[in-house]
C-alpha positions as a printed Julia matrix, in Angstrom:
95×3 Matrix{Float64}:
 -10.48  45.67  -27.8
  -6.95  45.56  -25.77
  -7.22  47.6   -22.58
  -3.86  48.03  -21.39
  -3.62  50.67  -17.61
  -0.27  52.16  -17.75
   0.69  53.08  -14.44
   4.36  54.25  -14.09
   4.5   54.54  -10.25
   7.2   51.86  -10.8
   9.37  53.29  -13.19
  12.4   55.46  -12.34
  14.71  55.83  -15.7
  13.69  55.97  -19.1
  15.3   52.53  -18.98
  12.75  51.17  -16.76
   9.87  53.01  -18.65
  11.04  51.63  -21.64
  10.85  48.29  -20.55
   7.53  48.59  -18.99
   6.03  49.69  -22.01
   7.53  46.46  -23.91
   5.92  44.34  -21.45
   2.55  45.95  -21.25
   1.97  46.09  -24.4
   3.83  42.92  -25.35
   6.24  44.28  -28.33
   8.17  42.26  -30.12
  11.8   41.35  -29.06
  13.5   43.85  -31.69
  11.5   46.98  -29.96
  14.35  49.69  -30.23
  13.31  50.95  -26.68
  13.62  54.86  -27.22
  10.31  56.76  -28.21
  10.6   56.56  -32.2
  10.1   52.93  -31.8
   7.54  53.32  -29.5
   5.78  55.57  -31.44
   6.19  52.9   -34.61
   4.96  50.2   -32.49
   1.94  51.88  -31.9
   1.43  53.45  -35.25
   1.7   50.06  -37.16
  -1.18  48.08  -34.38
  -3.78  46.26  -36.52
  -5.52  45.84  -32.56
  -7.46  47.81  -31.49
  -6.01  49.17  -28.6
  -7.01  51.69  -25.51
  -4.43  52.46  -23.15
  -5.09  54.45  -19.5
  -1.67  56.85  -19.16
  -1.56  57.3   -15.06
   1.37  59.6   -14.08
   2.49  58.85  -10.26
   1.05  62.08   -7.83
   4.5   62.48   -6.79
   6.64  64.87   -8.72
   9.98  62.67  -10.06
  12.73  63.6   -12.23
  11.04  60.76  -14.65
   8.16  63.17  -15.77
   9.51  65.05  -18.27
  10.4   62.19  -19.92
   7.18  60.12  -19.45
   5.17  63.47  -20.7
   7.49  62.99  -23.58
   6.03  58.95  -23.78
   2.68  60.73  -23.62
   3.16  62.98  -26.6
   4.26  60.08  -28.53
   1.16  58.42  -27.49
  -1.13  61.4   -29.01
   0.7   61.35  -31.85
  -0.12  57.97  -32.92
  -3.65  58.01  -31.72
  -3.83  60.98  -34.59
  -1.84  58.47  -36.93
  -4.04  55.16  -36.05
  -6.96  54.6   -36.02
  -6.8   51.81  -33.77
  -5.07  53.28  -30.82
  -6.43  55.36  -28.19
  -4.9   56.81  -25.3
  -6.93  58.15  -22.07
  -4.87  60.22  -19.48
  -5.57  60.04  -15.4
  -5.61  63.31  -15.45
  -8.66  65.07  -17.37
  -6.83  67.88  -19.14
  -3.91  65.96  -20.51
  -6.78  64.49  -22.64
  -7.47  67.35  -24.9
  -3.56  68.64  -25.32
């Protein structure tokens, strides 16, 4: 299994997040880079895949959008069967 820790302390724009999650998970050059790609990426994995979703403790005008990047995430856990997605904090994981 692929174990991929997601920690977006780094990020600042959905620009940056965007780009994070193309390294981290190593998508392919054409990733679109918005969250209906993202979710496609993850919906079409043949890998199994867990990934740790860590949201910085400081409040940023980034987390609405990377709770969006988390929804996505949940959605195509539902859709795959091999993707999961564990949040840092305990009751983002049954949302």
């Amino acid at each position: 299994m692929r174990k991929i820790i997601l920690d977006f302390g780094a990020t600042s724009t959905p620009e940056e997040v965007q780009q994070y999650l193309a390294m981290k998970f190593d998508f392919p050059d054409y990733y679109g880079m918005n969250l209906d790609a993202l979710y496609d990426e993850l919906t079409s994995t043949d890998i199994d895949t867990c990934a740790g979703f860590f949201l910085p403790e400081t409040r940023r005008t980034i987390d609405g959008y990377l709770r969006r990047v988390g929804r996505v995430m949940l959605d195509a856990e539902e859709e795959n069967p091999h993707f999961a997605v564990i949040f840092g904090e305990l009751e983002e994981n049954f949302s």
